[in-house]
DRENVEXTOR-518005 format. One record per residue (C-alpha): residue in one letter; x, y, z. Coordinates in nm, 3 decimals. Example, Ala and Ser with C-alpha at 12.3 -4.5 7.8 and 13.67 -1.06 7.14 Angstrom:
2
+-----+---------+---------+---------+
! res !       X !       Y !       Z !
+-----+---------+---------+---------+
!   A !   1.230 !  -0.450 !   0.780 !
!   S !   1.367 !  -0.106 !   0.714 !
+-----+---------+---------+---------+
This chain:
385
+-----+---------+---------+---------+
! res !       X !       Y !       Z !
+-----+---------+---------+---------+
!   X !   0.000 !   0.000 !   0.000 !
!   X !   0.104 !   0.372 !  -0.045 !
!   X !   0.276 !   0.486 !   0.243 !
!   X !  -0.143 !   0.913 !   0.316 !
!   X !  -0.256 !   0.740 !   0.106 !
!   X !  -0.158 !   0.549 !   0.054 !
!   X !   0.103 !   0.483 !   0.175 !
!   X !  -0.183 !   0.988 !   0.179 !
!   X !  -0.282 !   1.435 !   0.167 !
!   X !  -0.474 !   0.860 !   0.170 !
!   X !  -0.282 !   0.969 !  -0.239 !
!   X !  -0.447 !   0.764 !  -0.081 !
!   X !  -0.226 !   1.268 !   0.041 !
!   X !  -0.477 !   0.807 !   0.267 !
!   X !   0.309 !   1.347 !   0.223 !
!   X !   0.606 !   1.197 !   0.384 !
!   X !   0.873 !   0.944 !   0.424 !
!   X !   1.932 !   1.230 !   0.608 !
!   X !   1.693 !   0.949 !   0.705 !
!   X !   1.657 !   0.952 !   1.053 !
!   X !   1.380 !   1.151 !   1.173 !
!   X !   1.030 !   1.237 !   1.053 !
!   X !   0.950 !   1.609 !   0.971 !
!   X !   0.732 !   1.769 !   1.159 !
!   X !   0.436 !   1.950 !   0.997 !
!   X !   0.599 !   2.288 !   1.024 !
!   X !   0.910 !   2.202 !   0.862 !
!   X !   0.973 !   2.186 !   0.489 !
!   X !   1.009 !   1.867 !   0.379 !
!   X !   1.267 !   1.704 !   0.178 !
!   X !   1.437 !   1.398 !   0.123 !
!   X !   1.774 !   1.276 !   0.241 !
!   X !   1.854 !   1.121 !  -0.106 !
!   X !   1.748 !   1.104 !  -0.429 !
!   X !   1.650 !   0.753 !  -0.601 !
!   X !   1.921 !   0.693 !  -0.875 !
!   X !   1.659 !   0.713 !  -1.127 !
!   X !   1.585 !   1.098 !  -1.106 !
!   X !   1.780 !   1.343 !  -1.242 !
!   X !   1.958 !   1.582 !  -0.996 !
!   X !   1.889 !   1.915 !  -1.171 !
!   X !   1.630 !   2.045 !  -1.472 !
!   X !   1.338 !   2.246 !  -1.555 !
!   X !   1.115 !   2.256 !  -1.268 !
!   X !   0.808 !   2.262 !  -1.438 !
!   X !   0.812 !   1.831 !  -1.487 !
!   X !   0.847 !   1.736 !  -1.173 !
!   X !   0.556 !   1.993 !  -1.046 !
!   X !   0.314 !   1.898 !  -1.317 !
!   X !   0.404 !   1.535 !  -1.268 !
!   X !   0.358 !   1.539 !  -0.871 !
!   X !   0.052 !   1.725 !  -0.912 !
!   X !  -0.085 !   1.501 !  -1.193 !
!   X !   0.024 !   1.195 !  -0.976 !
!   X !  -0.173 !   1.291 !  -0.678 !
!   X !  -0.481 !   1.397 !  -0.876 !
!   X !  -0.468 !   1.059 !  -1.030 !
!   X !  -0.421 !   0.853 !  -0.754 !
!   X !  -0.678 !   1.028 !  -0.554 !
!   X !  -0.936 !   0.976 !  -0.870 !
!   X !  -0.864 !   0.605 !  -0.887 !
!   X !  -0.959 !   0.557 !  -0.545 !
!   X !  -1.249 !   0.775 !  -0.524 !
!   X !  -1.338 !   0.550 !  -0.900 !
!   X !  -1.300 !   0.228 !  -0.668 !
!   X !  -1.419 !   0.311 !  -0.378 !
!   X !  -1.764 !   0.481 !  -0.515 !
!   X !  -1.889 !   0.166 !  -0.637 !
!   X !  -2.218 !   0.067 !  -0.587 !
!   X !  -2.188 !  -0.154 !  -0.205 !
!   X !  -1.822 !  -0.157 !  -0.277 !
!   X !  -1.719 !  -0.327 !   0.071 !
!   X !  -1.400 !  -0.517 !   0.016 !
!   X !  -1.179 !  -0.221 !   0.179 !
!   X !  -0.905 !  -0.489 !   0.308 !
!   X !  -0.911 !  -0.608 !  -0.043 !
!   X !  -0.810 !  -0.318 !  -0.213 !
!   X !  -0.540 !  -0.244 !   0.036 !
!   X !  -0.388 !  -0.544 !  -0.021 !
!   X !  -0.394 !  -0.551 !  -0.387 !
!   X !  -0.224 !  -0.221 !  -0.389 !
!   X !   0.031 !  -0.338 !  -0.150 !
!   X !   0.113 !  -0.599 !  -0.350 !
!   X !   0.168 !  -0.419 !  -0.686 !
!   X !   0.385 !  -0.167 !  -0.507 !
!   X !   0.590 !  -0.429 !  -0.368 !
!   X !   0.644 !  -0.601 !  -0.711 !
!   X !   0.686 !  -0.291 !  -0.871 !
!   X !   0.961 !  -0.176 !  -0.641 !
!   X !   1.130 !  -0.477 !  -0.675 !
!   X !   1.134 !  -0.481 !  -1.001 !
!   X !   1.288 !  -0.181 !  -1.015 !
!   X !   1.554 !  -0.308 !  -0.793 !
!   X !   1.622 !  -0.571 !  -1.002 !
!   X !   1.701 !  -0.335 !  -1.262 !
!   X !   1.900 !  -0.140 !  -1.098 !
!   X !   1.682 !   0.152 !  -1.077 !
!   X !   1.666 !   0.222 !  -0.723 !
!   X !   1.844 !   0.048 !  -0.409 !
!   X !   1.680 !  -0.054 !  -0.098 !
!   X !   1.784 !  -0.320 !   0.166 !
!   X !   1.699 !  -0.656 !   0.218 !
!   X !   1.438 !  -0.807 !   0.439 !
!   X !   1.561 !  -0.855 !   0.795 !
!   X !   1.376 !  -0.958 !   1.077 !
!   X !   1.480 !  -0.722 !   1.370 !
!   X !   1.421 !  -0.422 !   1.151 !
!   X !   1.058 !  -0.551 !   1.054 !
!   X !   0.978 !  -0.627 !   1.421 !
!   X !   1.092 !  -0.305 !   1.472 !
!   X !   0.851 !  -0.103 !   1.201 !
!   X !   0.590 !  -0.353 !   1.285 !
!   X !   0.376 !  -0.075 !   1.513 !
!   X !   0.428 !   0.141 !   1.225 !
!   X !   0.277 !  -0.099 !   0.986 !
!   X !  -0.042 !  -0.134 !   1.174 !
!   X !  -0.052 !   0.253 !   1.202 !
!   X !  -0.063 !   0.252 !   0.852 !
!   X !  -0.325 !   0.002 !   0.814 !
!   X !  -0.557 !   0.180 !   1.067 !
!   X !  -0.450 !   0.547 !   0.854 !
!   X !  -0.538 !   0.388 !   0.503 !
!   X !  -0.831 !   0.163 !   0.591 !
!   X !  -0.985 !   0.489 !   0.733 !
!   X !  -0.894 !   0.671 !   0.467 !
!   X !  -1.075 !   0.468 !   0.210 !
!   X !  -1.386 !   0.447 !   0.434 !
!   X !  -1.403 !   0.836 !   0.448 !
!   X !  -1.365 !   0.846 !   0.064 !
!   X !  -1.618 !   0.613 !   0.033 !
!   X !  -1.865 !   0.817 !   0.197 !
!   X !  -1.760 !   1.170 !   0.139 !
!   X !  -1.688 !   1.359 !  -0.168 !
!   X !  -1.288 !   1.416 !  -0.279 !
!   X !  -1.345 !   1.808 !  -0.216 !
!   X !  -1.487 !   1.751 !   0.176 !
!   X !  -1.270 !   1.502 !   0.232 !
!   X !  -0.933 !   1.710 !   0.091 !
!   X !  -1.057 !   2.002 !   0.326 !
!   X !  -1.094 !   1.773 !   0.613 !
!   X !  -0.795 !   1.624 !   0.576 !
!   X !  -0.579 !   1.950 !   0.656 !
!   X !  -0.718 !   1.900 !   1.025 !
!   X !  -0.462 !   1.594 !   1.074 !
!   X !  -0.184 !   1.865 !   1.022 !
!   X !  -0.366 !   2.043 !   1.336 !
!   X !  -0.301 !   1.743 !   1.549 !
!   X !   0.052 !   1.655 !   1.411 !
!   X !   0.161 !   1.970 !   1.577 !
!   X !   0.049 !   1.971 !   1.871 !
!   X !   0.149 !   1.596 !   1.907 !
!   X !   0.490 !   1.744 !   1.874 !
!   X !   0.435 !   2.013 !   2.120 !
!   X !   0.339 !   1.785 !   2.362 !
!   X !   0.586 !   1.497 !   2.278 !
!   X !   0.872 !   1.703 !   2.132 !
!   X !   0.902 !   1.977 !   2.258 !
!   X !   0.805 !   2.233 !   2.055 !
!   X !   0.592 !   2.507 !   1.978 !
!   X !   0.321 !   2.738 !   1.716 !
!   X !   0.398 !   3.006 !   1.541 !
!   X !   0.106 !   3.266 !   1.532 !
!   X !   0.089 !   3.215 !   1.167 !
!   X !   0.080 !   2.857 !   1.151 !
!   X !  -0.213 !   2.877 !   1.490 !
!   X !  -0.412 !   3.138 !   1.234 !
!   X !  -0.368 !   2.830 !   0.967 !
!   X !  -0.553 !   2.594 !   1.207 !
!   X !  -0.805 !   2.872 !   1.272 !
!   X !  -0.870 !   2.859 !   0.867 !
!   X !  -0.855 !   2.486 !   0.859 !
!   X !  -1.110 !   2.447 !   1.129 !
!   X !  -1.349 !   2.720 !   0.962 !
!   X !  -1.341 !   2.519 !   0.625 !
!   X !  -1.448 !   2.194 !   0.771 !
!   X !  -1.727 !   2.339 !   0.925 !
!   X !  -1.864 !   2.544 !   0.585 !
!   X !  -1.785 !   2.208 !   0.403 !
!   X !  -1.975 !   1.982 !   0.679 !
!   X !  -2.274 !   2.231 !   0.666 !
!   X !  -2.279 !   2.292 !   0.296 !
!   X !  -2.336 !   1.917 !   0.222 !
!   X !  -2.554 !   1.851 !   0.482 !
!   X !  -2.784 !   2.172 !   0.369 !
!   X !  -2.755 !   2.021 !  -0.014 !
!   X !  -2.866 !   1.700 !   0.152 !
!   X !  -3.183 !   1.860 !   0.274 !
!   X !  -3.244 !   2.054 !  -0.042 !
!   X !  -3.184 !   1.801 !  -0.266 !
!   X !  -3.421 !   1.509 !  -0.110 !
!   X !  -3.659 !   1.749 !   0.149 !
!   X !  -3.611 !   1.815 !   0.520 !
!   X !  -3.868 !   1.517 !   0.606 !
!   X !  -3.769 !   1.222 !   0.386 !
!   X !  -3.647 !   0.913 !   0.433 !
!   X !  -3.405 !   0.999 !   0.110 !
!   X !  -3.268 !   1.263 !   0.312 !
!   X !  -3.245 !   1.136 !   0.624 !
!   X !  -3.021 !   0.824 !   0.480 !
!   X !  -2.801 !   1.116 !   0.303 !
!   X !  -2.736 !   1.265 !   0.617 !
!   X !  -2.639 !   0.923 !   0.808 !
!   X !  -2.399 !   0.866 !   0.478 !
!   X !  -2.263 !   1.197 !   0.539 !
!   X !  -2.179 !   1.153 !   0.941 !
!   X !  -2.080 !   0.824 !   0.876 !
!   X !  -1.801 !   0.951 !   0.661 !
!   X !  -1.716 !   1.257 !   0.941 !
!   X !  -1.697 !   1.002 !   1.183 !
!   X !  -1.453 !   0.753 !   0.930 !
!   X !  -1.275 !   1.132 !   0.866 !
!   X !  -1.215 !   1.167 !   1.253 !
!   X !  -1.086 !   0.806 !   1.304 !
!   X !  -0.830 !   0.896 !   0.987 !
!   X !  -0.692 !   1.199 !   1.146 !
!   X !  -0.649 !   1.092 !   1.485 !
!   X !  -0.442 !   0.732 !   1.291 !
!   X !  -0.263 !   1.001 !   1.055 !
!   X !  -0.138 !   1.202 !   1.322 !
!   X !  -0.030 !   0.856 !   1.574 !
!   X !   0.116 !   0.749 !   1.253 !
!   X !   0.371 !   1.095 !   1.187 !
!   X !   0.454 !   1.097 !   1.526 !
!   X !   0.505 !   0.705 !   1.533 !
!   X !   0.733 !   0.723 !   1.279 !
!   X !   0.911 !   0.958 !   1.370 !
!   X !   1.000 !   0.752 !   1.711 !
!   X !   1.115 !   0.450 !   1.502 !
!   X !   1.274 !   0.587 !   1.210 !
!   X !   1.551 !   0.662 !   1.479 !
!   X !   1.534 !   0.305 !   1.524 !
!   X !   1.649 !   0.207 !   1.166 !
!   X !   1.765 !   0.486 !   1.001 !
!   X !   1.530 !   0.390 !   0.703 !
!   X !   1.562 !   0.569 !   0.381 !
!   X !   1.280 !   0.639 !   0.091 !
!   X !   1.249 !   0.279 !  -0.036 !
!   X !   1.330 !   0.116 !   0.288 !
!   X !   1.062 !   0.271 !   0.423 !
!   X !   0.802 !   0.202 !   0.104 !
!   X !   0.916 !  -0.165 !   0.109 !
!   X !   0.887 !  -0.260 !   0.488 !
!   X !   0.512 !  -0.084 !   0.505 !
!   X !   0.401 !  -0.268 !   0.241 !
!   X !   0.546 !  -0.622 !   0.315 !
!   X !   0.445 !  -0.599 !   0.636 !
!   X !   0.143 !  -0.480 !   0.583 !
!   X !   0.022 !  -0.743 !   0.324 !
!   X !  -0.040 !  -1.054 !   0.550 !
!   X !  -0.227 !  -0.883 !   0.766 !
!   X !  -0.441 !  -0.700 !   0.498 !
!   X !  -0.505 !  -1.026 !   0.384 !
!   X !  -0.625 !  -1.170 !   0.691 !
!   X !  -0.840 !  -0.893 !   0.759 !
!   X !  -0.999 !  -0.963 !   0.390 !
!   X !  -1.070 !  -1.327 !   0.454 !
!   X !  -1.181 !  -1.321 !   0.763 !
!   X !  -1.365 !  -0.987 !   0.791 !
!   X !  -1.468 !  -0.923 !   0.481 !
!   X !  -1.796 !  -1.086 !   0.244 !
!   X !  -1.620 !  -1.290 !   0.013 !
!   X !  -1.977 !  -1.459 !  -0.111 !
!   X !  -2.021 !  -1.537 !  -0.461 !
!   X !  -2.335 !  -1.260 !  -0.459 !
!   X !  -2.076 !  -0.986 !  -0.280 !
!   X !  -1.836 !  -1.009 !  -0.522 !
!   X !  -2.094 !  -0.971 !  -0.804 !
!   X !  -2.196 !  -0.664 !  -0.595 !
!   X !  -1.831 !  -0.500 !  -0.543 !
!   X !  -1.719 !  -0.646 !  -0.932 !
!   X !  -2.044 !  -0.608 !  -1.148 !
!   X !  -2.002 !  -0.767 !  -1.510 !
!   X !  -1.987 !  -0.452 !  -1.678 !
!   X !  -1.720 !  -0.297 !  -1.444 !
!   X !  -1.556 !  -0.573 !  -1.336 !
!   X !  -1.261 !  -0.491 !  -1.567 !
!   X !  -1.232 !  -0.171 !  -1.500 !
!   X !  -1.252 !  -0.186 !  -1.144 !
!   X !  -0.937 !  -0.428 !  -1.077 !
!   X !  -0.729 !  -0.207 !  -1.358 !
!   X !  -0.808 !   0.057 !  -1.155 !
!   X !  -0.708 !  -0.122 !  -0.829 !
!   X !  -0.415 !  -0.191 !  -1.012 !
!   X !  -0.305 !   0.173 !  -1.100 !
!   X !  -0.383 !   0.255 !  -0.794 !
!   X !  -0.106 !   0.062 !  -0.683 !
!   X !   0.163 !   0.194 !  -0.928 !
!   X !   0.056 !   0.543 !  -0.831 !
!   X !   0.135 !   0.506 !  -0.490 !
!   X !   0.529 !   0.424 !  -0.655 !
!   X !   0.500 !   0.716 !  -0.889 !
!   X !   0.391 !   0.958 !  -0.633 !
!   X !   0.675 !   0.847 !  -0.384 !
!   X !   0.911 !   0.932 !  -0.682 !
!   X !   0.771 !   1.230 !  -0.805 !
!   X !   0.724 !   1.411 !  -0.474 !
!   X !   1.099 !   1.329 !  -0.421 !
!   X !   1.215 !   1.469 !  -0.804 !
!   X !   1.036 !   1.759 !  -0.731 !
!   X !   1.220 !   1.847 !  -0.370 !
!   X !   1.520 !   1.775 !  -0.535 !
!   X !   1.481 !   1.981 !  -0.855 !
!   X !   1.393 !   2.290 !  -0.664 !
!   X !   1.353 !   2.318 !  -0.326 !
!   X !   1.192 !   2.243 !   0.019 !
!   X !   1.007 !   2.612 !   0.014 !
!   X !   0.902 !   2.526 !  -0.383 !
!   X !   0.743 !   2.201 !  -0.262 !
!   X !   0.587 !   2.319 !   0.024 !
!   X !   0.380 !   2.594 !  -0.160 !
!   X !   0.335 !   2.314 !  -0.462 !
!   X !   0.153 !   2.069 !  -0.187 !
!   X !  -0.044 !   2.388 !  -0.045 !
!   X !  -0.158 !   2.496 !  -0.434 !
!   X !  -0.244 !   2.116 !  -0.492 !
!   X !  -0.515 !   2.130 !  -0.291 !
!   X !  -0.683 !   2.301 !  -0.517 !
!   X !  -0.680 !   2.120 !  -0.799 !
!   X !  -0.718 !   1.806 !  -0.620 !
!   X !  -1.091 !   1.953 !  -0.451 !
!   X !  -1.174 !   2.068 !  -0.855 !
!   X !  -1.115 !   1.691 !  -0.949 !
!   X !  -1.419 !   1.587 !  -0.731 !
!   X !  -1.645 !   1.843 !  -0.950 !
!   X !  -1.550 !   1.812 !  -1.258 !
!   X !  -1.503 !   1.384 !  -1.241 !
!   X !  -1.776 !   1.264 !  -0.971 !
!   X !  -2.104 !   1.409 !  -0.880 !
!   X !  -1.954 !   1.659 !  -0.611 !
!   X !  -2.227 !   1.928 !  -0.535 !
!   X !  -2.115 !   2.283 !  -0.672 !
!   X !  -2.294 !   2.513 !  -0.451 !
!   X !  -2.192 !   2.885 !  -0.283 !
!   X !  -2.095 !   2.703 !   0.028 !
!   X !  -1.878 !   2.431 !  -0.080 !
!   X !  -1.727 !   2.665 !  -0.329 !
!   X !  -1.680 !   2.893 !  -0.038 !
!   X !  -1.532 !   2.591 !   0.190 !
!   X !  -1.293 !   2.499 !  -0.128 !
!   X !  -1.169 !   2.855 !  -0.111 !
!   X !  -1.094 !   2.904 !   0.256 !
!   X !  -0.915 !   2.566 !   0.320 !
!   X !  -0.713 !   2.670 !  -0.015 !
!   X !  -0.617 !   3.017 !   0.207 !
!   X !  -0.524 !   2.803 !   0.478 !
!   X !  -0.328 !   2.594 !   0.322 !
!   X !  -0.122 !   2.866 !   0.126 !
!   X !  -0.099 !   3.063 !   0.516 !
!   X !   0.032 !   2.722 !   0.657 !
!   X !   0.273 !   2.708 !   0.382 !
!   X !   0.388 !   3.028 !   0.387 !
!   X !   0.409 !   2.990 !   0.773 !
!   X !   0.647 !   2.702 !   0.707 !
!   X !   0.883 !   2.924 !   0.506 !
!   X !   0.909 !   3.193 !   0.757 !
!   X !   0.985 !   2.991 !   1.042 !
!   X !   1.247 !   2.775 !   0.769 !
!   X !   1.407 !   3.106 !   0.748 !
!   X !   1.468 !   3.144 !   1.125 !
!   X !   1.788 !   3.015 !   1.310 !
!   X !   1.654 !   2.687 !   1.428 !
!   X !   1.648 !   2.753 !   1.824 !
!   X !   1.323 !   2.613 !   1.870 !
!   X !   0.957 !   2.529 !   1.754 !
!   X !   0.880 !   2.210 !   1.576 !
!   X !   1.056 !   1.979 !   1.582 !
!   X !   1.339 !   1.978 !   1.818 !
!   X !   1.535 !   1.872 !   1.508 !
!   X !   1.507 !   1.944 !   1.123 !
!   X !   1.430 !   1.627 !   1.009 !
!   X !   1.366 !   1.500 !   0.665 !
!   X !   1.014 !   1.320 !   0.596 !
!   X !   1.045 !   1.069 !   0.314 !
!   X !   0.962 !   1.046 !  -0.017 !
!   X !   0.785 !   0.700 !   0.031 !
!   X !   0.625 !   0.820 !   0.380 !
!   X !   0.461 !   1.169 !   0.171 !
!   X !   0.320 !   0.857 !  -0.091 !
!   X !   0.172 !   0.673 !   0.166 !
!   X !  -0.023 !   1.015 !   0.234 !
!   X !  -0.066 !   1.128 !  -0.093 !
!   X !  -0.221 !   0.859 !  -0.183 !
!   X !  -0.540 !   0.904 !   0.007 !
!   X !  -0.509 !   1.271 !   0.033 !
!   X !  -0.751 !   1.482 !  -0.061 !
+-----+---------+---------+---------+
């Protein structure tokens, strides 16, 4: 699986993963190395356009998946894309492409916690999509950043800047227009007193409460990794390969044992005239999560931490359009409005980021400027909104 997804904004967005620590949300990110296949200097304009495009994409392919009719097989999915990200990584070792290292057992009972983080951060993170639009969940999703910090404050040491606290302030505001906007199109669309609207409604705070569960697993997940990268000094691919291999037993399990595996529910999750479409989809789901680990990387590397934070903050954007122009997102004053304001907050937080980059580092968060990783940010991406 993507290591938010994702895997994560979990594209699934459910950004992330010198190698030993994990940023902290108000650092710029960057990775400690670049993956032998990119190209150490060129025109910026790829590598934007292609990270963009990537999380778009992967975020679309979920939201394709996941917004089938009684689609249910959640584990399912995961595990497929696990899978396919495993064999495409290792393929790519095999060629010589990129370099990670072997399987060894301390180190994976090591990452294991971090593992089932992920699993709890991407499984939620597919529920949410399920039930939520790509715009409400992308604005929601900025809220995990709110927690992230203060997680650091408490456990690191750190502290706010006044910009980045007037960030939250915009993040917070934007979840509540988007929450009341669709809940208000609910209403209008199926009357205040029907049973139509009524089951809208419970879809919609079903998917808030899926959307809580993923930011509180999101932010345990940051902050858990950044606690055992220290542990095994992963790198990009290290960290891509152990979340996924470790991940895929147990996604299986989950799938066999929790999941409907009935001739009728797969007919219901798979119908004959989408059935094709749906496990190609699955499929590229699972080579985006690759492509978005590589691309977020190129593009750090190609021009700089500051660059990619205002690229992820502008991609937000885009990201919420996707929902509106490709799925049957309601366009209406309010969620246009809600669209707009987490956009503002976003660009704020990002801009927040720069100006406390620019300061000697004698405090705030973290304790330490560390890195996040290329294959962490995928996990993230993946399922980001």
């Amino acid at each position: 699986m993507s290591d938010d997804k994702k895997r994560d904004d979990f594209t699934v967005d459910m950004g992330e993963r010198k190698g030993s620590n994990y940023d902290s949300p108000l650092n710029s990110p960057r990775p400690a190395a670049p993956p032998p296949m990119a190209p150490a200097a060129g025109n910026p304009i790829l590598p934007v356009l292609s990270y963009c495009g990537s999380s778009i994409l992967m975020t679309v392919t979920n939201k394709f998946v996941l917004s089938g009719s009684g689609f249910n097989l959640n584990f399912f999915l995961l595990a497929v894309q696990s899978i396919v990200c495993v064999v495409a990584i290792q393929s790519c070792k095999t060629s010589n492409l990129i370099t990670y290292r072997d399987f060894n057992s301390d180190e994976a009972r090591k990452w294991f916690p971090v593992s089932l983080l992920l699993i709890g951060t991407i499984y939620t993170s597919t529920k949410a999509l399920q039930f939520l639009s790509i715009p409400v969940y992308t604005i929601f999703k900025n809220l995990t950043i709110i927690l992230i910090a203060y997680g650091e404050v408490l456990w690191f040491g750190g502290s706010v800047t006044g910009m980045a606290l007037f960030s939250f302030g915009l993040m917070v505001l934007s979840s509540v227009i988007a929450a009341w906007a669709d809940v208000q199109h609910a209403l209008q669309s199926f009357g205040h007193e029907t049973d139509a609207a009524s089951a809208k409604v419970s879809t919609l705070n079903a998917g808030y409460m899926w959307m809580m569960f993923n930011c509180i697993c999101s932010a345990a997940y940051v902050l858990g990794m950044r606690k055992r990268i220290k542990l095994t000094n992963f790198k990009d691919f290290d960290t891509m390969f152990y979340n996924n291999v470790l991940s895929i037993p147990i996604l299986l399990v989950c799938s066999l044992f929790l999941e409907n595996w009935s001739s009728e529910n797969l007919n219901t999750n798979f119908p004959p005239d989408r059935r094709n479409n749906l496990i190609l989809a699955m499929i590229f789901s699972g080579l985006s999560s690759v492509f978005i680990s590589y691309t977020s990387a190129w593009c750090v590397r190609v021009t700089s931490s500051t660059t990619y934070s205002m690229v992820g903050a502008l991609n937000k954007l885009p990201i919420a359009l996707s929902g509106l122009i490709f799925f049957d997102a309601p366009v209406t004053i309010p969620s246009v409005s809600a669209i707009a304001v987490g956009f503002v907050s976003g660009i704020v937080y990002a801009l927040a980021k720069v100006k406390q980059g620019s300061k000697p580092k004698t405090g705030g968060l973290p304790t330490t400027n560390a890195p996040i990783s290329a294959s962490s940010q995928s996990a993230r991406d993946s399922f980001k909104s």
